[in-house]
Structure formats: C-alpha cells, structure tokens
Wavefront OBJ file of the C-alpha trace (Angstrom):
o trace
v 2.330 -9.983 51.668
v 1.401 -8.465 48.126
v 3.924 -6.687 45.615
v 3.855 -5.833 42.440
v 6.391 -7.168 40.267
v 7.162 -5.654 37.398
v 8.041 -7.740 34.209
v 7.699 -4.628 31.650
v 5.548 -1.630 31.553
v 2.917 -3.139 29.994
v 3.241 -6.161 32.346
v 3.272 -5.800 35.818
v 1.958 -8.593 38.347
v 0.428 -8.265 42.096
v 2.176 -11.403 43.649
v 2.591 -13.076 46.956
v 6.311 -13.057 49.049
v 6.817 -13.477 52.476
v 7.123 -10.656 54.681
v 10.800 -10.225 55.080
v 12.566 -10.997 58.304
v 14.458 -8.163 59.622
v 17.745 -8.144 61.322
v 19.987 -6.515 64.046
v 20.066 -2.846 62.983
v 17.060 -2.916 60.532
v 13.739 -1.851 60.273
v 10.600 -3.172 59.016
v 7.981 -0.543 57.641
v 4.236 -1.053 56.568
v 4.436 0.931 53.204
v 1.413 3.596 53.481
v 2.386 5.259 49.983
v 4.769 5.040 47.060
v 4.947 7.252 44.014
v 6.279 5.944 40.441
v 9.283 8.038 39.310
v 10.247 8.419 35.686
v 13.081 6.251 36.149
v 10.957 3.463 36.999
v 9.502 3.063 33.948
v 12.760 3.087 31.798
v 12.410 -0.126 30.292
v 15.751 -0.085 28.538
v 17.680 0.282 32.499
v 15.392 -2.315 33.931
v 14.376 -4.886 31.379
v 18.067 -7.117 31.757
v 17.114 -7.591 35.583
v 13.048 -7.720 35.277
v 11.490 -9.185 37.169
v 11.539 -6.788 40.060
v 9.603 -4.898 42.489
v 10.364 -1.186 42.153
v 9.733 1.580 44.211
v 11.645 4.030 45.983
v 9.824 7.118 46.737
v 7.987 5.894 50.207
v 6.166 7.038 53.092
v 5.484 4.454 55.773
v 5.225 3.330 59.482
v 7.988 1.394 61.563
v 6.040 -2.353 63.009
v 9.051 -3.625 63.799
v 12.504 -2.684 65.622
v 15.505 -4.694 64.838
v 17.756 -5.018 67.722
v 20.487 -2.564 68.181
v 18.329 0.070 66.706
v 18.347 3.374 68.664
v 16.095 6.532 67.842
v 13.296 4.669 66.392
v 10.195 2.549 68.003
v 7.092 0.962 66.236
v 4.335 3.425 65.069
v 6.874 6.197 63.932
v 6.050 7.791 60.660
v 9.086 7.981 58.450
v 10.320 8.591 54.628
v 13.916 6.389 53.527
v 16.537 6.776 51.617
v 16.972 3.799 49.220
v 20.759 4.844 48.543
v 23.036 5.656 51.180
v 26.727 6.628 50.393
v 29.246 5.032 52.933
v 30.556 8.500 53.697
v 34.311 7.638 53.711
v 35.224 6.648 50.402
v 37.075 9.205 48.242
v 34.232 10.437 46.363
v 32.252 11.192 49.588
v 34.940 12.671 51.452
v 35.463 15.017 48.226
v 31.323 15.814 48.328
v 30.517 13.721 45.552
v 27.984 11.289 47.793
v 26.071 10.185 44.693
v 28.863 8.693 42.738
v 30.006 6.616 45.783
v 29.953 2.648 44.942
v 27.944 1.956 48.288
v 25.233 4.097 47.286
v 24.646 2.349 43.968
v 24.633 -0.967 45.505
v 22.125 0.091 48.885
v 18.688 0.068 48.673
v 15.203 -1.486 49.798
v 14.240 -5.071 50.515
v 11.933 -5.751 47.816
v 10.916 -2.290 47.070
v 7.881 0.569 47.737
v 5.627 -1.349 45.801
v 5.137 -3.679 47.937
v 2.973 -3.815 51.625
v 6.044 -4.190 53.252
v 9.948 -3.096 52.773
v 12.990 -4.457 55.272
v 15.217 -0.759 55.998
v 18.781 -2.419 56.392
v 21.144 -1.509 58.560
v 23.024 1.124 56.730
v 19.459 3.208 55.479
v 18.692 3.335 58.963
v 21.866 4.534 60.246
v 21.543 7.960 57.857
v 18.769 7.519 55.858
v 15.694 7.231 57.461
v 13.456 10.247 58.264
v 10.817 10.852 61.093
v 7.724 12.825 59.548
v 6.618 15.712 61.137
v 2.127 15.427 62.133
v 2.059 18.029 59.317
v 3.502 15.681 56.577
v 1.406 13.501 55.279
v 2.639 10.188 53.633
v 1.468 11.533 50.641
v 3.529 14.348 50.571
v 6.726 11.731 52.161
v 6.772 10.472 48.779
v 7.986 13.427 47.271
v 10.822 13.699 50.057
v 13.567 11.605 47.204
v 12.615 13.439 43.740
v 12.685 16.851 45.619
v 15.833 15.939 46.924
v 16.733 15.180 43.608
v 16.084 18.704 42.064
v 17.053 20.292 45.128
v 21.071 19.025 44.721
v 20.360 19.871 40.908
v 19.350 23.173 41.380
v 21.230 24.738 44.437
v 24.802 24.072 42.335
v 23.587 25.779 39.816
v 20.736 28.522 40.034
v 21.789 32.206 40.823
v 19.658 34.374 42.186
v 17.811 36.898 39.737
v 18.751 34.200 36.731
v 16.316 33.256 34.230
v 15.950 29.777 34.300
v 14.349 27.461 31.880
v 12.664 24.143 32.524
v 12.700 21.597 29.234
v 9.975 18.806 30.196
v 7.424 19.914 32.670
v 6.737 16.515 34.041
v 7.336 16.122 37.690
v 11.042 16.724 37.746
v 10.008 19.271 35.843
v 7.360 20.977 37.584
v 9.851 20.828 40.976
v 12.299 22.351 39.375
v 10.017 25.166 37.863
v 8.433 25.735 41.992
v 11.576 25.138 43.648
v 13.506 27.563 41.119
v 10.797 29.925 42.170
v 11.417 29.450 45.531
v 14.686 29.958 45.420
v 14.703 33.114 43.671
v 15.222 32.738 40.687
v 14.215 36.007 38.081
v 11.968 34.095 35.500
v 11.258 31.117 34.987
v 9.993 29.680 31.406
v 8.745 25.571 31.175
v 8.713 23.642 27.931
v 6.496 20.376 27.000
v 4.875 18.862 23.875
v 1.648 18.443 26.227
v -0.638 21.133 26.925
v -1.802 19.619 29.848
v 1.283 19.581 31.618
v 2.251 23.620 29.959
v -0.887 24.934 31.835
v 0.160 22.892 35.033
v 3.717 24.327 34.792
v 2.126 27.905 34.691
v -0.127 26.826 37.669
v 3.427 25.515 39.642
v 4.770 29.001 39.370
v 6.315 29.012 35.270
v 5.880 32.485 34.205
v 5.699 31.235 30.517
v 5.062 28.046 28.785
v 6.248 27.251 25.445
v 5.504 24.417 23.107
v 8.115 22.163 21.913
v 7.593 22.751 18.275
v 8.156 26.621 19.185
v 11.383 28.340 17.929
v 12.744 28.519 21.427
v 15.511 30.986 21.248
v 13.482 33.501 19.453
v 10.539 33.112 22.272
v 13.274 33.411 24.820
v 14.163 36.729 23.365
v 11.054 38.117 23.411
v 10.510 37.360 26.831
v 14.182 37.900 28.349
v 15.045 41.845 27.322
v 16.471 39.948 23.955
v 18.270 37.407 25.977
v 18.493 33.839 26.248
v 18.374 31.542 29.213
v 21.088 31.600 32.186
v 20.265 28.153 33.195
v 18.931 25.304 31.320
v 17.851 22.274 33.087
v 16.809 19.313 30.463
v 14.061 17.191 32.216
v 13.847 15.087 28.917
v 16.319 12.837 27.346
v 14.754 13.399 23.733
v 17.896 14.500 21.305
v 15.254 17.160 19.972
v 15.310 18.824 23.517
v 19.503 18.615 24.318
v 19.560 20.494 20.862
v 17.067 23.323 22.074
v 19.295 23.481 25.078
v 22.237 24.309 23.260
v 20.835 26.844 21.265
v 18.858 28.396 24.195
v 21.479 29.225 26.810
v 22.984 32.639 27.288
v 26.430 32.894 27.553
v 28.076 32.480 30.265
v 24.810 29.911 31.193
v 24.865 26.752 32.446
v 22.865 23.374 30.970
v 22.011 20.869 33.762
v 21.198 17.250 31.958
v 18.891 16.057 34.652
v 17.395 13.464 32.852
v 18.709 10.625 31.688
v 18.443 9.562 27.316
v 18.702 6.332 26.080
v 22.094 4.738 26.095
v 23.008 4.961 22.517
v 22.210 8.543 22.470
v 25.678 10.814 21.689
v 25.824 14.771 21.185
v 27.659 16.728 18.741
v 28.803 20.023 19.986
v 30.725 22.787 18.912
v 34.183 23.670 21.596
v 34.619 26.934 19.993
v 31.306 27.976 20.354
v 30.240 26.698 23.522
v 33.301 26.517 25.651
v 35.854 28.787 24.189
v 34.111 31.541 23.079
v 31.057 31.827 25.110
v 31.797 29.677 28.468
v 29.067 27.562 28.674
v 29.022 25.159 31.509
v 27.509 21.466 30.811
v 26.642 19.855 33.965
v 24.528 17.022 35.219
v 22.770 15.799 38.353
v 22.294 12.527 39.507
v 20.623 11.219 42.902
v 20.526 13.293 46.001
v 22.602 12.964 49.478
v 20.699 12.687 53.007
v 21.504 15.312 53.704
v 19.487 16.585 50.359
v 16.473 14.983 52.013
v 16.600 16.263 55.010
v 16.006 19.859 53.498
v 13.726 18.663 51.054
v 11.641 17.208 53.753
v 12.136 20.569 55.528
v 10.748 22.610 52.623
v 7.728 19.999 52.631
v 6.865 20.734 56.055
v 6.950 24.505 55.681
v 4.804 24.517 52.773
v 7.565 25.765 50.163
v 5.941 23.932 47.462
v 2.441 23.022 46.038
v 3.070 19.270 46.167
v -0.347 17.742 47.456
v -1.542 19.759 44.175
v 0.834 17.884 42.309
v -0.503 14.364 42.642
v -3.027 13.666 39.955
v -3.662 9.750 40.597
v -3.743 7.836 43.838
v -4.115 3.863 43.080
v -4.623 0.882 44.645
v -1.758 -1.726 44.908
v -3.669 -3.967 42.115
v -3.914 -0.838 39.873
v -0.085 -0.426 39.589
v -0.199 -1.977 35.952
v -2.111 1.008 35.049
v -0.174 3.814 37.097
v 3.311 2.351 34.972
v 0.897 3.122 32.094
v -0.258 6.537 32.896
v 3.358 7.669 33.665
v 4.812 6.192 30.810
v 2.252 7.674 28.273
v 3.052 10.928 30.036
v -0.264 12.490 29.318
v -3.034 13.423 31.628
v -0.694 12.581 34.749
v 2.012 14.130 36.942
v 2.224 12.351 40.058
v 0.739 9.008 40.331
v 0.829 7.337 43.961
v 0.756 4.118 44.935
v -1.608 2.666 47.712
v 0.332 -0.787 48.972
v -2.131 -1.010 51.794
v -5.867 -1.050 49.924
l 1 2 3 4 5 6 7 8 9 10 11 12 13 14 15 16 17 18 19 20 21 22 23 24 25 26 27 28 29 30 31 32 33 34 35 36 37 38 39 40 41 42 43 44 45 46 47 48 49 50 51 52 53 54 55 56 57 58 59 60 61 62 63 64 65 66 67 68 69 70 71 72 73 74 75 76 77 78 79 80 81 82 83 84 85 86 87 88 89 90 91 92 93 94 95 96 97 98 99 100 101 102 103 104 105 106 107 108 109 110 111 112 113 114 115 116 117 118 119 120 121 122 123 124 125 126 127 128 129 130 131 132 133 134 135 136 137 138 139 140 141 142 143 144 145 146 147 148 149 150 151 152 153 154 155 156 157 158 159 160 161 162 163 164 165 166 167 168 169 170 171 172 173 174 175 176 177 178 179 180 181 182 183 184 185 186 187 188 189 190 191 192 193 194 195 196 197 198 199 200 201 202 203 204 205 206 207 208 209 210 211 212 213 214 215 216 217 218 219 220 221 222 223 224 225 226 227 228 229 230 231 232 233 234 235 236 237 238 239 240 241 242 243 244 245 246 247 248 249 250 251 252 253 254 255 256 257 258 259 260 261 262 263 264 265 266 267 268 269 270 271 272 273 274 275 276 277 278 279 280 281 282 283 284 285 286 287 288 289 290 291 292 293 294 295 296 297 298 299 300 301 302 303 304 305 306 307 308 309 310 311 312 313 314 315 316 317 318 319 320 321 322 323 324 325 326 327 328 329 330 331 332 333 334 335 336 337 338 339 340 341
C-alpha cells in the first residue's frame, strides 16, 4: 500500500509498506480521508522520531474483521480514536482520561496518511465510531479536533460569557462556532492573517481583531468597558500568552490550548493574577471517547459549519504540499487528505 512518510515538513515521501495484518480483536480500515492537524506539523515534537507516517484525524471503511470482534462487519463507515485511556488507572477513575499512560502510548498502525490503518484491539473496544448516512468522511475527520475543543470548552465557558479566541486557525475557528453554540454572550477572534479574521467572522466571531491591535483597549470598547471572561490561546507565540494575560477580566479564566515550543517559560505576576483578581490558568489537552461521541453528535445535527471549513482536499501524493500549506498558515484552514486517489 502507499503512505506518506514524513521526514520533515519540507520533506515528506509517498512510499510503499505492506498492508498490515490484523489480529484477534482488530480492525483493518481503507482510509477514505485524513485531515493534517497543527500538531502534525510541529517539527520540534516529531523530528527525534522522524521518519513516520502521521495522521490521526480519519474517516474510513472496515475490509476486514479480526476475530473476536463484535458490533462491527466489513463495509461499516467509521471515525477512531487514536488514543484510548485504559479507564482504570487512577487518573481515569478521577476523570482525567487524557493524562492516563495508556492513552499516550495507543494509537494507529502506521497512521491516516496512509491507504490503510490496523485499529488494535483496545481502539476498537471504545474508540471506534459508526458514521451516521448523513456524515460524510469528510466531515469524520473533524470528529478528534472537535472533540478536542469540545473537552476545552465545556470546563470552562459559562453561558452569557464573553469569550475570546487568540489564533483563528482551525482550533480556533471551532472554538469561536462551538462557543457560539454553546451560548456563549460574544465572542471576539484574533489572528495576524486577514484571511483567517474574515473566516472567523464568517464561523460566527462577532469581532475580529488584528494581532498588532492594543487588545485590551479593543476589548473595552466592545465589552461595556470590560475585558474577556474566557481566554482560550490557540497559538503558542509568547506575544499571544502576554495578550492573554492582559486581556482577561477578573475573575476570567485563560485556557492554553495550544501547545509553544519547549523552551518557552512565562513570567507572571501572583498578586495580580491570583491573589487579587482570581484568575484561573488552565489547559486542555486531547479529548476522551466519550468527547467524540458528542462531537460526532453535534456533526450529525449540523451544529457547526464544518464542510465550510475545509479549504484543500489533496491527493495522497500531494501531502508534501498540504504539510506546507498548514504550516505556512496562510490561505488554508482545513486541508484533507485523499489516501485513496
């Protein structure tokens, strides 16, 4: 079968493996679609085990049942979970699945970039999901990042709060619907890209503010003088975890949702932020399957815009230049992969 194997973002291979062999328990899925998440083209988390084949937000269909299997047959349409917690350990028990050591050692066999994926055992014990005729696999591949946002934002938003979005990239631009969705009072979306600040307005951002704006001073003269209740940080530039701590209200709440480069520290000020104005810092990693079994839920009913989301769907031999379009982060928001043409 064909993959493509990523050496670096500006060096990424369509190959030959063998299709792999599946098991008692497992699954083996033709991959129809797979987007490119931001994390995948982090070079600084991936370089140290390159080469690989990435890929982990799939829609495909089941052409082979492993034995054991129950609940599944060939020709089922289905999303997966790459990480599954073990659901026993401390850490799940207490409802902290996404810190659970099972779930950061599960996931695909190679990856969704690939024309095939093995499902082991464990994914398809909790974490594999049946489409409904109304989802297509298109819209399956946002089933993980909307999970993603969805475990970010329900901890977090209050209803009637005025939320602000720092990034409007994908993440981004979920957060900005979903926050919407979920009723939240305003919400305002940041970027340095005026492309994505006039697709954040389109995905339901009452306001959109350039980076280089004075933020807390826009904030105020949107917000009745105030600032923002929650903050969620969909960048890991320093310049933007500054504007978040001199944007939120107090008694607010800054979710860290993206991840900054490992070197990266941040000053802050106790007094000011925790003792005299009780701000909450907070961050969101991952989602449980139980996060994408709602966010496929909200897919079906038509919650969200998604299908308007995806800007660029490519051919498994174009993947070189889908790492490059997400990575420039310029005239792109979702770019799917094709494994099949």
């Amino acid at each position: 079968m064909r993959v493509a194997r990523w050496y670096s973002n500006q060096d990424v291979r369509v190959e030959e493996m063998p299709v792999p062999k599946i098991g008692s328990g497992e699954l083996l899925v033709r991959v129809e679609a797979c987007g490119i998440c931001g994390s995948d083209v982090m070079e600084w988390y991936r370089l140290d085990r390159a080469p690989l084949v990435l890929g982990h937000e799939i829609g495909g269909q089941i052409v082979q049942v492993g034995e054991g299997v129950e609940g599944y047959r060939e020709g089922d349409r289905i999303s997966a979970a790459h990480h599954i917690p073990c659901n026993t350990c401390h850490y799940c028990l207490s409802g902290h699945y996404t810190v659970c050591d099972t779930l950061r050692k599960t996931n695909f066999d190679p990856g969704g970039m690939a024309e095939y994926i093995r499902l082991p055992a464990i994914n398809v014990d909790r974490g594999v999901f049946l489409l409904p005729d109304e989802v297509s696999y298109e819209e399956a591949t946002f089933i993980e990042p909307l999970a993603c946002v969805l475990r970010g934002l329900k901890a977090n938003l209050q209803t009637g709060s005025t939320v602000l979005i720092i990034g409007s990239g994908i993440a981004g631009l979920l957060y900005v619907s979903l926050a919407r969705a979920l009723g939240a009072g305003r919400v305002i979306a940041t970027d340095i890209n005026d492309y994505r600040l006039e697709a954040a307005k389109r995905f339901g951002a009452e306001a959109a503010i350039r980076a280089e704006e004075d933020f807390p001073a826009r904030l105020r003269q949107l917000n009745k003088n105030r600032l923002a209740d929650l903050i969620v940080v969909c960048t890991g530039a320093l310049s933007a975890l500054n504007q978040a701590l001199a944007s939120v209200e107090r008694g607010g709440t800054i979710l860290f949702f993206a991840p900054t480069e490992p070197e990266l520290t941040l000053p802050i000020s106790i007094n000011e932020l925790f003792w005299r104005n009780d701000i909450t810092l907070t961050t969101s990693y991952a989602g449980s399957p139980a996060d994408y079994q709602t966010a496929l839920e909200l897919i079906r009913a038509g919650t969200l815009p998604i299908d308007r989301m995806i800007t660029h769907r490519l051919a498994l031999a174009e993947t070189g230049l889908g790492f490059q379009l997400v990575a420039k982060a310029q005239n792109s928001i979702k770019v799917i992969i094709e494994p099949q043409r």
